[in-house]
Backbone of each chain as ProteinMPNN parsed JSONL, in Angstrom:
{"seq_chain_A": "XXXXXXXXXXXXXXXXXXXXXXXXXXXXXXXXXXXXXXXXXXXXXXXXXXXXXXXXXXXXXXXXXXXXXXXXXXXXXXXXXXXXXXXXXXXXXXXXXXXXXX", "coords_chain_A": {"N_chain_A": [[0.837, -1.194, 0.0], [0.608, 2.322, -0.797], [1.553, 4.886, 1.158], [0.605, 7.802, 1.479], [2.339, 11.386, 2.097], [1.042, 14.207, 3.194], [1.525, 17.806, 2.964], [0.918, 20.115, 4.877], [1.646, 22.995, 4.543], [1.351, 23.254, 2.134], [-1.067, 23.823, 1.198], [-3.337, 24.061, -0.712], [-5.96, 26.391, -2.376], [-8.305, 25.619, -2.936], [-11.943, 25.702, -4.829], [-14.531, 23.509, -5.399], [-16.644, 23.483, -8.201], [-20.112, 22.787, -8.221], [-23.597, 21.8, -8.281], [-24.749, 23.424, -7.564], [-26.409, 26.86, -6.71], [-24.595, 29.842, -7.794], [-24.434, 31.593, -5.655], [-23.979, 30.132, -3.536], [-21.342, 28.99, -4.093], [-19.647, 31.64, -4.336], [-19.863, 32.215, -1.31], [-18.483, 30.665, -0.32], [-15.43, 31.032, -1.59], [-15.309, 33.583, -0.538], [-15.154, 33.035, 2.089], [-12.657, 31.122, 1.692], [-10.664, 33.173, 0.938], [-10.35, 34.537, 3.17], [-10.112, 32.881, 5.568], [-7.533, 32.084, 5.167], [-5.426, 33.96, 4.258], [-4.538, 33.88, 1.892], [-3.347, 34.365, -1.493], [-4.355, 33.519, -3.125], [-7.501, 31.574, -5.042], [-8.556, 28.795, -6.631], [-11.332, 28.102, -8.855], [-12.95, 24.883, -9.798], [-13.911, 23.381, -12.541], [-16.313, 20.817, -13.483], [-17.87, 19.758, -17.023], [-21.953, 21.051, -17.324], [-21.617, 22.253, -14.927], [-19.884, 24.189, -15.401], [-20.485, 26.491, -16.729], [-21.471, 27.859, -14.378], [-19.129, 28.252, -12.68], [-17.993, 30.273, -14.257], [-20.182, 32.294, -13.567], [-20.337, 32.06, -10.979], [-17.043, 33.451, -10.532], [-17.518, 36.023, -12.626], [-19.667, 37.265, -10.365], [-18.452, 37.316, -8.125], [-15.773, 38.839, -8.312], [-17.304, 41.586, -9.573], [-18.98, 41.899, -7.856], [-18.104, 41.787, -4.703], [-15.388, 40.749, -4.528], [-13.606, 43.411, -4.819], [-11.319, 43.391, -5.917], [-10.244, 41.874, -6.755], [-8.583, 39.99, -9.176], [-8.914, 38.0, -12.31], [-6.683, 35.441, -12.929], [-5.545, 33.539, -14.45], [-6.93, 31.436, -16.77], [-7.832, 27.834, -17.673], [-8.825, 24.924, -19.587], [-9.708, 21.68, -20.334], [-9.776, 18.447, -20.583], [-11.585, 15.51, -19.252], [-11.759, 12.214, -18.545], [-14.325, 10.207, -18.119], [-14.685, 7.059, -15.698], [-17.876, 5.231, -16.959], [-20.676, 3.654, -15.448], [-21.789, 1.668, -16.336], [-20.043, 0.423, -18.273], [-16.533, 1.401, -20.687], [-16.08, 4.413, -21.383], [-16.649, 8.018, -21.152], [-16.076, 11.651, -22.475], [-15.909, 14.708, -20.655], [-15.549, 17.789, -20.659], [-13.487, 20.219, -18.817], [-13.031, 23.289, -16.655], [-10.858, 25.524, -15.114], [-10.09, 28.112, -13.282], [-8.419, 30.767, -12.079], [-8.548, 32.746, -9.537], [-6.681, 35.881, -8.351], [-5.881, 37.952, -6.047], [-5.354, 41.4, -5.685], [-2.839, 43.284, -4.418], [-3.865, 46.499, -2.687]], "CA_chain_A": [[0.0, 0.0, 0.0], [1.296, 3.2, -0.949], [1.195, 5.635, 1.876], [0.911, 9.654, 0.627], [2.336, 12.432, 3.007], [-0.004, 15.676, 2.859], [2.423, 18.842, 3.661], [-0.063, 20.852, 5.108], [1.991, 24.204, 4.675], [1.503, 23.907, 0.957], [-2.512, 23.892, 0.822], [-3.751, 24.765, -2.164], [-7.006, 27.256, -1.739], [-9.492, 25.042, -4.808], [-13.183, 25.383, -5.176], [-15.284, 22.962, -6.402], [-17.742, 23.991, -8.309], [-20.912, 22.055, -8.789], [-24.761, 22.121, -9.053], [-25.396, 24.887, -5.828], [-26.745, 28.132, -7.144], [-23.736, 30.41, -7.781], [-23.742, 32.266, -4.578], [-22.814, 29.682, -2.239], [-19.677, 29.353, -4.137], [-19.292, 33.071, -3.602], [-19.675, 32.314, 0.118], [-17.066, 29.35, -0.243], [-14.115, 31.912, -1.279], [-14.679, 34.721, 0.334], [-14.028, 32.459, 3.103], [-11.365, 30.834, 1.601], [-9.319, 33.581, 1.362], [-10.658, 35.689, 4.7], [-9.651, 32.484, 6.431], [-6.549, 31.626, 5.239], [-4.412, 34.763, 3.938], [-4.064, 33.222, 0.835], [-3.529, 35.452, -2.294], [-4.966, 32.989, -4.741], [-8.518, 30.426, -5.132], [-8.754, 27.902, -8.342], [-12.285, 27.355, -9.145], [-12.733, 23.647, -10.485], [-15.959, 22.694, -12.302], [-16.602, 20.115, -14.994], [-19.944, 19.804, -17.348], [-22.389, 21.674, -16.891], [-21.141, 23.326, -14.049], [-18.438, 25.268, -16.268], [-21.275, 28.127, -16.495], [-21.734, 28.322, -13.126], [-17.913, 28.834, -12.451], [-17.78, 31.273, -14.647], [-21.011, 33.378, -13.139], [-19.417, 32.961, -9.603], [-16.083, 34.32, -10.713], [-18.165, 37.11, -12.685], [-20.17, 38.16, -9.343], [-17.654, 37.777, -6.94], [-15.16, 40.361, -8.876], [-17.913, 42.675, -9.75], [-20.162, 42.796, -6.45], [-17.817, 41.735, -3.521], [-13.815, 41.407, -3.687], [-13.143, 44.116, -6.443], [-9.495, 43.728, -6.028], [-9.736, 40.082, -7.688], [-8.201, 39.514, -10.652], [-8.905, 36.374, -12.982], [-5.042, 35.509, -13.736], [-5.621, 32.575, -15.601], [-8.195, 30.264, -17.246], [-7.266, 26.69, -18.433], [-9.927, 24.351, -19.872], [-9.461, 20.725, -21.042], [-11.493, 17.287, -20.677], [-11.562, 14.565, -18.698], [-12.547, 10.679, -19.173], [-15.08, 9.504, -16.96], [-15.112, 5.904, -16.164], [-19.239, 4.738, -16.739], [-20.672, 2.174, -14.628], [-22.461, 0.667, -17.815], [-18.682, -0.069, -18.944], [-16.791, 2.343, -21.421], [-15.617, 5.872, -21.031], [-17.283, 9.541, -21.827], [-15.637, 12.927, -21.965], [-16.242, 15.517, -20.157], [-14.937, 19.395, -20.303], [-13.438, 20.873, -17.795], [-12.464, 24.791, -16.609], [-9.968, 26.251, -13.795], [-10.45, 29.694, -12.844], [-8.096, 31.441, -10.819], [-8.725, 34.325, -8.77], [-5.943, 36.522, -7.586], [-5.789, 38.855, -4.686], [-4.527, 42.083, -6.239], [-2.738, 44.039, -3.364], [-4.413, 47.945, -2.867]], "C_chain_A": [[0.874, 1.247, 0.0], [0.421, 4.121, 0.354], [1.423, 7.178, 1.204], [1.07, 10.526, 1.957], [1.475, 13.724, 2.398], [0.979, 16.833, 3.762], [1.627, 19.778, 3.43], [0.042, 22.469, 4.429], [1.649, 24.621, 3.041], [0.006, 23.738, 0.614], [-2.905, 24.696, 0.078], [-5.316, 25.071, -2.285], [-7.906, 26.551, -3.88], [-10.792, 24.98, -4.049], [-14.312, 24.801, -5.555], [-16.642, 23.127, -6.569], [-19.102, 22.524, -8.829], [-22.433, 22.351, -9.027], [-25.53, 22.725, -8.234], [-25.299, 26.108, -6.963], [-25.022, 28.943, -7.028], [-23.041, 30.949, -6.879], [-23.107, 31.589, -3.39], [-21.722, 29.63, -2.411], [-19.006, 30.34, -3.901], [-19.027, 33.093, -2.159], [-18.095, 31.688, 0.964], [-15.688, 30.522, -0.349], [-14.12, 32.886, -1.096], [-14.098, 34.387, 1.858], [-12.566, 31.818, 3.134], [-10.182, 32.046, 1.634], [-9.581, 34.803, 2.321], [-9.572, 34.665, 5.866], [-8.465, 32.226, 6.275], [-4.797, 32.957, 4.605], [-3.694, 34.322, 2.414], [-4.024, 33.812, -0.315], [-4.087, 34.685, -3.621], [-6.221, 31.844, -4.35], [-8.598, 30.312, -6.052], [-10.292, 27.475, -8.213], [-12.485, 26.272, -9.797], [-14.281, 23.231, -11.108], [-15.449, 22.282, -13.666], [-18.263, 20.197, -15.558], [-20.768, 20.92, -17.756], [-22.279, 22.799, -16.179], [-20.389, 24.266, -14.248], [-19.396, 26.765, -16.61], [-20.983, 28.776, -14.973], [-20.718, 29.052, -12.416], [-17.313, 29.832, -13.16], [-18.796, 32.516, -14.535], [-20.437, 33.651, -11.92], [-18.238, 33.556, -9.566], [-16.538, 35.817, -11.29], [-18.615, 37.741, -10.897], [-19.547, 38.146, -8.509], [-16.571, 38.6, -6.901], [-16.005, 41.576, -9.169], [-18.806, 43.293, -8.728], [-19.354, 42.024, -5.311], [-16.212, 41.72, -3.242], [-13.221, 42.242, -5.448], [-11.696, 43.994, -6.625], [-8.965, 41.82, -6.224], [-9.403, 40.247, -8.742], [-8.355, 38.441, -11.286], [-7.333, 36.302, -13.471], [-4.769, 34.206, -14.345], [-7.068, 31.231, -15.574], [-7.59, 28.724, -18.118], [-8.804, 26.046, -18.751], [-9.316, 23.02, -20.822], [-10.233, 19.421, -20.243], [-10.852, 16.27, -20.256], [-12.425, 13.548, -18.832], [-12.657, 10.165, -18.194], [-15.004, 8.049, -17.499], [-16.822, 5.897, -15.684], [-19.699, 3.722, -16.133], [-21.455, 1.421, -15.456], [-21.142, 0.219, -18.291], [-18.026, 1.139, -19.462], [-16.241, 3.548, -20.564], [-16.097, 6.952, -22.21], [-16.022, 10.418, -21.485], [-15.904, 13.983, -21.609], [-15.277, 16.548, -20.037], [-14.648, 19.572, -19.144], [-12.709, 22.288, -17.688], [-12.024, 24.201, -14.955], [-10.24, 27.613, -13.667], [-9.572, 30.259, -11.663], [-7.913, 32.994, -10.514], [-7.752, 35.019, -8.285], [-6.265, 37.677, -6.611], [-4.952, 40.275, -5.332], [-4.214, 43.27, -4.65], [-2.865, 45.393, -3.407], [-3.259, 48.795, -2.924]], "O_chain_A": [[1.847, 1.261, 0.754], [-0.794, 4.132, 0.551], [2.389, 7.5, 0.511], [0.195, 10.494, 2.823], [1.388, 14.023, 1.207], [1.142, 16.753, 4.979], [1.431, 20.317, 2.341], [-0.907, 23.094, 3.955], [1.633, 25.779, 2.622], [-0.111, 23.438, -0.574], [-2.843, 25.922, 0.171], [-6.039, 24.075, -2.301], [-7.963, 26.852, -5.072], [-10.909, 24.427, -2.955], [-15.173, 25.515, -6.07], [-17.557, 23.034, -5.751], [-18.901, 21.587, -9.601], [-22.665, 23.135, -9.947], [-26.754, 22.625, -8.147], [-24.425, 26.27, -7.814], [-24.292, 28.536, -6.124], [-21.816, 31.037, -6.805], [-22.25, 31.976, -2.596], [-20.888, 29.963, -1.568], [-17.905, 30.262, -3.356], [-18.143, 33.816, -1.7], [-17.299, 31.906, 1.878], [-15.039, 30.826, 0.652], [-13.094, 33.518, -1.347], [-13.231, 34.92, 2.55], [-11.681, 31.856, 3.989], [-9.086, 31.937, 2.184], [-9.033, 35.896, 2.178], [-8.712, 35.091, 6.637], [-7.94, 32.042, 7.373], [-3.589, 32.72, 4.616], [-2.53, 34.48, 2.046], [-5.227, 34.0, -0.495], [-4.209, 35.116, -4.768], [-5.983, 31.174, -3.345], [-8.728, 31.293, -6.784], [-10.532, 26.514, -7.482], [-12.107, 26.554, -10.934], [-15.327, 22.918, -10.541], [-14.725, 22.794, -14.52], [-19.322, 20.49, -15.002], [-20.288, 21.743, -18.536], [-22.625, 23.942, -16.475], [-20.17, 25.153, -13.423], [-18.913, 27.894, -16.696], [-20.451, 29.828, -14.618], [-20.928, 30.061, -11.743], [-16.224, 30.29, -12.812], [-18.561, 33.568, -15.13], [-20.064, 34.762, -11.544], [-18.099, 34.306, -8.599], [-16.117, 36.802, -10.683], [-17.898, 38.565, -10.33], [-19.835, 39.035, -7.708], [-16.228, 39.128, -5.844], [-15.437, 42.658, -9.02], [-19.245, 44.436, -8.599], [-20.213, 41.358, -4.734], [-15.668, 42.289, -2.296], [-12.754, 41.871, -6.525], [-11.061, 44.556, -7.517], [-8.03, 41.051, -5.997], [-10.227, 40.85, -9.43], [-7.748, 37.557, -10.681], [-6.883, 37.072, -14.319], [-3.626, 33.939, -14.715], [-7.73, 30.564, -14.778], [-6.943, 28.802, -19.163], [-9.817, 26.551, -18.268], [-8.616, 23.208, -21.816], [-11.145, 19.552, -19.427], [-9.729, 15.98, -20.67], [-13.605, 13.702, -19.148], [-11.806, 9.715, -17.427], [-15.105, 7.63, -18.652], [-17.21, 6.309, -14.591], [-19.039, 2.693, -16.287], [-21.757, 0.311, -15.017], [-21.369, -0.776, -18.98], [-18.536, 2.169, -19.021], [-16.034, 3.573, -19.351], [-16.037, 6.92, -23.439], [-15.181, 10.174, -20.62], [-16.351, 14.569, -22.595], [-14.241, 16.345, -19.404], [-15.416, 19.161, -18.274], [-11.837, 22.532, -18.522], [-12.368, 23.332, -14.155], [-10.997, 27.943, -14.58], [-9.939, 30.221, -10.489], [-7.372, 33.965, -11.044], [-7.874, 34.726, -7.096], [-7.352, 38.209, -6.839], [-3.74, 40.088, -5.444], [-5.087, 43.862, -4.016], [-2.029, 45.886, -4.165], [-3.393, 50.011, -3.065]]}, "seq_chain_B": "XXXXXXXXXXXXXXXXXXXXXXXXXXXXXXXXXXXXXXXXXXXXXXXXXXXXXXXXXXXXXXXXXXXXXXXXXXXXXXXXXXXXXXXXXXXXXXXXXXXXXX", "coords_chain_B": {"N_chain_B": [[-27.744, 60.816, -39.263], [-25.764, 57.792, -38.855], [-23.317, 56.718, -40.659], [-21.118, 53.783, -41.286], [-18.569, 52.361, -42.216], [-17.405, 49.375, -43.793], [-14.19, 47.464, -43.418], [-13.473, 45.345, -45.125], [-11.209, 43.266, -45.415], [-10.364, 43.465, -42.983], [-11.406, 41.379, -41.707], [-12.95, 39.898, -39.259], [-12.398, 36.321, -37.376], [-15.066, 35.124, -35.875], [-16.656, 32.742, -34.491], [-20.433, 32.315, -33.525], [-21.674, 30.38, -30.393], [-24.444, 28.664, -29.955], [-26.941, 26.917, -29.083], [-26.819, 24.377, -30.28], [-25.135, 21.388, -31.26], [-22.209, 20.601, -30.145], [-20.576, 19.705, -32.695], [-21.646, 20.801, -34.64], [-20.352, 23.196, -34.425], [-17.784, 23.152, -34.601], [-17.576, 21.628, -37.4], [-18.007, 24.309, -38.346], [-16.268, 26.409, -37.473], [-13.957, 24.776, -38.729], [-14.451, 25.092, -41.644], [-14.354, 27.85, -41.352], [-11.6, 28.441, -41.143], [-10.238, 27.438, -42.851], [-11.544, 28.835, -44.983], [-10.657, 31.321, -45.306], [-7.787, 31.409, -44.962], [-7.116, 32.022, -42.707], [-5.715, 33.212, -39.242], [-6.464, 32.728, -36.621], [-9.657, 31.615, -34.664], [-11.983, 33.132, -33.081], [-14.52, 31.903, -30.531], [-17.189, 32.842, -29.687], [-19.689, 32.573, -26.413], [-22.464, 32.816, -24.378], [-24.33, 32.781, -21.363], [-25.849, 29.403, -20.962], [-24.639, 28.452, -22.837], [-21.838, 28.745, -22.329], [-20.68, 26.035, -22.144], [-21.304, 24.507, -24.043], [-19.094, 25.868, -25.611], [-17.033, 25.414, -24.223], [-17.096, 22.538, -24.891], [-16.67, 22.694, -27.483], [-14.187, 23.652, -28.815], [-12.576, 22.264, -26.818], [-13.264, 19.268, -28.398], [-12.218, 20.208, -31.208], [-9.382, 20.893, -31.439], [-8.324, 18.328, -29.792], [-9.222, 16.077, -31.594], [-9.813, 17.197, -34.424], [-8.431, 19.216, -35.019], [-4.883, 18.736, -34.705], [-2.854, 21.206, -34.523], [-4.069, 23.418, -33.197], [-3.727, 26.122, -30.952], [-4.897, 26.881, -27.757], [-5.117, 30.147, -27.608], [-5.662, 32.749, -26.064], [-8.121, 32.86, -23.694], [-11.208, 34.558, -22.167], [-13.469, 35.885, -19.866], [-16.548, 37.359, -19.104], [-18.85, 40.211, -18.163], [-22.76, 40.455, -19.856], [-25.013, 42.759, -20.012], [-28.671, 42.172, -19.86], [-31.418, 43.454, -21.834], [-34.819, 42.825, -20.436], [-37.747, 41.767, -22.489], [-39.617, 42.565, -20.544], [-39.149, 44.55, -19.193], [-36.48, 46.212, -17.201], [-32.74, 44.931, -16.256], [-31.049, 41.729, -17.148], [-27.922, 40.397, -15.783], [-25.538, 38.275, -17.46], [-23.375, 35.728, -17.969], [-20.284, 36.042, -20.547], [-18.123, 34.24, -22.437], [-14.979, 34.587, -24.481], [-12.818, 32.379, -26.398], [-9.909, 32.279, -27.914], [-8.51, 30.001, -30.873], [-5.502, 29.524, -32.167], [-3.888, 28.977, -34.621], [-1.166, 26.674, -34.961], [1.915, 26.949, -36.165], [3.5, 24.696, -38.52]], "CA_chain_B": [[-27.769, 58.676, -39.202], [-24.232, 57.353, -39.094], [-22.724, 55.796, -41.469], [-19.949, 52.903, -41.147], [-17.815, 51.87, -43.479], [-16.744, 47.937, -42.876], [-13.402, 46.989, -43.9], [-13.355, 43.611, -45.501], [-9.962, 42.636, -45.194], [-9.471, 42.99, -41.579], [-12.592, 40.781, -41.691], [-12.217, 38.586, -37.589], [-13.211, 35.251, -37.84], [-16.084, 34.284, -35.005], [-18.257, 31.802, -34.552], [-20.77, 32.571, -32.511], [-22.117, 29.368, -29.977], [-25.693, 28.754, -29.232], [-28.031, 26.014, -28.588], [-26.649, 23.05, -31.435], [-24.198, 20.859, -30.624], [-20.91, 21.326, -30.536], [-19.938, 19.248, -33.505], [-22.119, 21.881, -35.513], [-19.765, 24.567, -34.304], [-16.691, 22.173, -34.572], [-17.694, 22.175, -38.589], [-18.183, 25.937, -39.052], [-14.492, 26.702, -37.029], [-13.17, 23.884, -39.823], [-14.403, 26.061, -42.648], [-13.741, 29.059, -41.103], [-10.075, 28.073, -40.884], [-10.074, 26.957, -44.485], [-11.685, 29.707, -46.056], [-9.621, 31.957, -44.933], [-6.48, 31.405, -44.493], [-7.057, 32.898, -41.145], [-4.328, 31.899, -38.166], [-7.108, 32.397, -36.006], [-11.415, 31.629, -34.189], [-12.742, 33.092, -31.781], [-15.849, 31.412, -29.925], [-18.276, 33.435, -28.422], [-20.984, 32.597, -26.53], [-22.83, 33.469, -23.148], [-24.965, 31.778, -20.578], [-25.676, 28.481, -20.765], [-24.212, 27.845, -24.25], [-20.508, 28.631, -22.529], [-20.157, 24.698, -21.932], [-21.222, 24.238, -25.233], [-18.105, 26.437, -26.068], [-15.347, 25.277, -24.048], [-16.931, 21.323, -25.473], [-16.458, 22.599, -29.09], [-13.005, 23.951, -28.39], [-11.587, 20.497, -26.906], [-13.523, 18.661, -29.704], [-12.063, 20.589, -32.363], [-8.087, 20.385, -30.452], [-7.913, 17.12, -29.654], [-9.558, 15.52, -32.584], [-9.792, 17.643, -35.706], [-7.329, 20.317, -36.163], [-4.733, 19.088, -33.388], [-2.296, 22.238, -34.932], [-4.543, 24.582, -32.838], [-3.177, 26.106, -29.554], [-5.882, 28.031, -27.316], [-4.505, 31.497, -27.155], [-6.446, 33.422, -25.034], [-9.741, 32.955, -22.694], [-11.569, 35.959, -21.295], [-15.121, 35.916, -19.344], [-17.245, 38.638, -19.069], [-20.993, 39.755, -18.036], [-23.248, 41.489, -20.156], [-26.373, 43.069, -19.674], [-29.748, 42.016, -21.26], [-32.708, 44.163, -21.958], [-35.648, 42.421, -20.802], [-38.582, 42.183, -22.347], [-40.776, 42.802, -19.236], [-38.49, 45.775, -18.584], [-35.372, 45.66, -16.449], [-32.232, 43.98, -17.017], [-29.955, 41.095, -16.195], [-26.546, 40.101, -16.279], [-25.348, 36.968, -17.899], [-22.108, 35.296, -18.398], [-19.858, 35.602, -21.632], [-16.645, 33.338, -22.916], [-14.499, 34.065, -25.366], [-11.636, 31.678, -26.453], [-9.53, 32.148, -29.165], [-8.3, 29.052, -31.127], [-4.621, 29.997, -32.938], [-2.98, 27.862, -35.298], [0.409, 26.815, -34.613], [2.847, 26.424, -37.57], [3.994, 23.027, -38.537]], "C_chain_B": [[-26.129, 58.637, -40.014], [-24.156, 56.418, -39.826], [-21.184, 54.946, -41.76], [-20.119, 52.117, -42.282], [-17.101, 50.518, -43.21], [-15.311, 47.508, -44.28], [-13.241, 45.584, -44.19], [-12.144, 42.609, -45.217], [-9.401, 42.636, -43.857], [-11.415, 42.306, -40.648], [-12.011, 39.862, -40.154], [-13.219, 37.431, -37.647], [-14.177, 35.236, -36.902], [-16.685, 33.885, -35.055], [-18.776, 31.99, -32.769], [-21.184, 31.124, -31.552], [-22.968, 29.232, -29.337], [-26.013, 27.049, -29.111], [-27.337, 24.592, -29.571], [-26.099, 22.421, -30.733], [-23.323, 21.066, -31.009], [-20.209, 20.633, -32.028], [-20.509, 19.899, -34.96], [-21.1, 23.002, -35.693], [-18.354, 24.05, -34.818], [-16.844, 22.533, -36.633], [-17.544, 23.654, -39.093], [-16.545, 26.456, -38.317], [-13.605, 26.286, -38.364], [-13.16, 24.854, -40.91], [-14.208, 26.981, -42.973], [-12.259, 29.366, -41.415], [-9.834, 28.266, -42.517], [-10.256, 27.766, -45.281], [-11.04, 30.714, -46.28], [-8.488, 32.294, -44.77], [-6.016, 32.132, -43.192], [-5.781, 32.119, -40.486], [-5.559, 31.707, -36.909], [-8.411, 32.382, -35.724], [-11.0, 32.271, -33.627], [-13.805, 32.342, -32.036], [-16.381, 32.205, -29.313], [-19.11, 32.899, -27.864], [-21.386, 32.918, -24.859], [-23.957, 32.2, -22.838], [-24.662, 30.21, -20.429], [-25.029, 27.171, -21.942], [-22.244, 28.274, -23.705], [-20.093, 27.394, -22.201], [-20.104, 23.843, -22.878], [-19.767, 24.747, -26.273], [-16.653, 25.927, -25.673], [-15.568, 23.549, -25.105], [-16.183, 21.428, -26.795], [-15.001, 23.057, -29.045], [-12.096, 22.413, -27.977], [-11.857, 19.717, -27.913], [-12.504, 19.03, -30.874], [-10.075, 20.15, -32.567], [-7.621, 19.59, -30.844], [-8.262, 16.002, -30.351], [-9.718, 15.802, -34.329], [-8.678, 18.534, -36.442], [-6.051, 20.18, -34.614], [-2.881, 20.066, -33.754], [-2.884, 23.711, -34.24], [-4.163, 24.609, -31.27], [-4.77, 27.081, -28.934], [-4.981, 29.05, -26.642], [-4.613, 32.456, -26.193], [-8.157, 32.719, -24.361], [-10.039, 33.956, -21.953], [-13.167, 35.383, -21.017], [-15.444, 37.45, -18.959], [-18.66, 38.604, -18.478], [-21.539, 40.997, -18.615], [-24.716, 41.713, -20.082], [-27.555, 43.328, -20.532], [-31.05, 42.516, -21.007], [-33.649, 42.8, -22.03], [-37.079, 42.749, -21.144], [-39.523, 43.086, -21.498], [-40.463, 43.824, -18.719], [-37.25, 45.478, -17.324], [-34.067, 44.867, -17.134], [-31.574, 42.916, -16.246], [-28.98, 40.653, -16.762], [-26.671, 38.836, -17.228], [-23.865, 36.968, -18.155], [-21.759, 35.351, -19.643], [-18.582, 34.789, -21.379], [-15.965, 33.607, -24.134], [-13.257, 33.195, -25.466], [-11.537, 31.329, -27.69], [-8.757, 30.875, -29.611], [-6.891, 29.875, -32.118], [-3.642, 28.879, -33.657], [-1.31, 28.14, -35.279], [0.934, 26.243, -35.864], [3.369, 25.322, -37.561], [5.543, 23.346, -38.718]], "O_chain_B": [[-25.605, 59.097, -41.029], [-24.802, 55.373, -39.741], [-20.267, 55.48, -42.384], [-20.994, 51.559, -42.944], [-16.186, 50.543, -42.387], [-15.417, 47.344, -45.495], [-12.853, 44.78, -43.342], [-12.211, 41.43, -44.872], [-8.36, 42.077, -43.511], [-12.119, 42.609, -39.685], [-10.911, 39.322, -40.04], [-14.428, 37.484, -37.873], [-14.688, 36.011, -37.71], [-17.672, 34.31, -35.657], [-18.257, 31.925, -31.655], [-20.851, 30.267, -32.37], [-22.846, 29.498, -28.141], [-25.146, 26.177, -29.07], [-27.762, 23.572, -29.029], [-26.282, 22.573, -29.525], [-23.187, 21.645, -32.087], [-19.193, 21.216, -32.408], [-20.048, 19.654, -36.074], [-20.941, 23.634, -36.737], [-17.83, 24.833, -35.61], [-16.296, 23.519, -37.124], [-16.999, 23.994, -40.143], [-15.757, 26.926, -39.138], [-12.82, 27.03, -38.953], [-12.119, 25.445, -41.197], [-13.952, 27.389, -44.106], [-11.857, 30.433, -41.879], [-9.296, 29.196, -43.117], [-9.544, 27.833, -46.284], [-10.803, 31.071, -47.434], [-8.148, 33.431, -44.443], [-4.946, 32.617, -42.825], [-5.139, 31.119, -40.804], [-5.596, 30.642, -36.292], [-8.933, 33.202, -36.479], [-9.788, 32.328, -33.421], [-14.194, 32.027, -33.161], [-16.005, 32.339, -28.149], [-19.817, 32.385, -28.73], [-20.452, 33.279, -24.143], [-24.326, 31.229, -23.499], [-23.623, 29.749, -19.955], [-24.952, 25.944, -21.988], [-21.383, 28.127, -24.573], [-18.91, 27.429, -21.863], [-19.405, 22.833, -22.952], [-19.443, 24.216, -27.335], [-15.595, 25.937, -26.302], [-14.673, 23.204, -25.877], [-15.344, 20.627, -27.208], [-14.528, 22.118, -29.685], [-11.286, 21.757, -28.631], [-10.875, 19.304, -28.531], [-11.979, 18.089, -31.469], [-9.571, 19.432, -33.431], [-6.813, 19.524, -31.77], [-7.802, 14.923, -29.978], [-9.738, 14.957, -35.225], [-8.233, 18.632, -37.586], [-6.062, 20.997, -33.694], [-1.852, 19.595, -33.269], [-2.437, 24.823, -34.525], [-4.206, 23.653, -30.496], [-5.497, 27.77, -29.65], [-4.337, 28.961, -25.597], [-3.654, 32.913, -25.57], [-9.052, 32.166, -25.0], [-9.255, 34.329, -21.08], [-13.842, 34.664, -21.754], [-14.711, 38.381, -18.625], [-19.413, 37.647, -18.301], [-21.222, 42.147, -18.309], [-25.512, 40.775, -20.101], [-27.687, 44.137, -21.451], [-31.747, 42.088, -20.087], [-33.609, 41.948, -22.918], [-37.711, 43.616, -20.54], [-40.037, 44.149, -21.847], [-41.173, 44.289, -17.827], [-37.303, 44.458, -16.638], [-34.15, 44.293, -18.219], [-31.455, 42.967, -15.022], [-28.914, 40.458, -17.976], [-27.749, 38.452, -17.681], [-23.219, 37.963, -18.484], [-22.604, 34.825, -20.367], [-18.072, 34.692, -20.263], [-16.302, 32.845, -25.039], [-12.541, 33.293, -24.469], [-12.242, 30.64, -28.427], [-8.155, 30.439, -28.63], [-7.25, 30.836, -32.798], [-2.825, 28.128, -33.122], [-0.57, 29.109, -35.449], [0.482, 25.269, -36.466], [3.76, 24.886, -36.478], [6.359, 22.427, -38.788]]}, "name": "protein", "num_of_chains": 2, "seq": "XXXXXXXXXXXXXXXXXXXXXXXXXXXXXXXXXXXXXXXXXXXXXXXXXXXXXXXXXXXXXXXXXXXXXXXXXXXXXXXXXXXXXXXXXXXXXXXXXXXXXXXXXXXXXXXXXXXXXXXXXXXXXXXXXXXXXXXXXXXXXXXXXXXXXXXXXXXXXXXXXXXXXXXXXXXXXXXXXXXXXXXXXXXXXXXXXXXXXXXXXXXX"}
């Protein structure tokens, strides 16, 4: 059995977005980075949900931390395994938010 | 009453992306490419057609033209006169598709 160490110090501030109305994700990183001092959150959403992560990055730069920046967008697709057998693909987006200092 | 004058030759390719499927849009990029001798798409599209946009984008990539790099991605929100009076936001996407030289 492979054991994995987790080095806490390097926690990486991700989002995942899924099929909750937009604003709870809004709620999600304004805590993420209130609680942790962290100058960056990656939104993660596949599907569907790739709107959604791109309305809560819209409203949470335009109506609550204006001093976000989007500093990069990636987007590429992932292969679900199906429990009928077989494999689909599915889109996926990143979204990250920066912290721009005043 | 103003009158604009459209320059043909600095004609920009876009396809816009609504409601089809993406292997509709996936075709019209192809021809776009072709007719043109363009180097590069854009994709536009907003709401719930930007998942339809990033799909047609990996489709097109990783199976049809795989000479195309994605150059840029920008999101946006723009605001829609409604009927009933009032307006509301909505999400845009663009992402440009740029052909890389062999």
């Amino acid at each position: 059995m492979l054991k994995r160490s987790v080095d806490l110090s390097e926690k990486s501030n991700v989002v995942y977005i899924g099929r909750k109305p937009p604003m709870s994700y809004v709620m999600a990183i304004i805590t993420s980075f209130s609680g942790s001092n962290a100058k960056d959150v990656t939104l993660k959403a596949r599907g569907r949900s790739i709107t959604t992560a791109v309305d809560t990055a819209e409203i949470i730069r335009r109506r609550f931390m204006k001093d976000l920046d989007i500093s990069a967008i990636t987007i590429g697709t992932e292969e679900i395994q199906q429990e009928e057998g077989g494999t689909r693909n599915v889109s996926t987006i990143e979204i990250m938010l920066t912290r721009v200092s005043p």
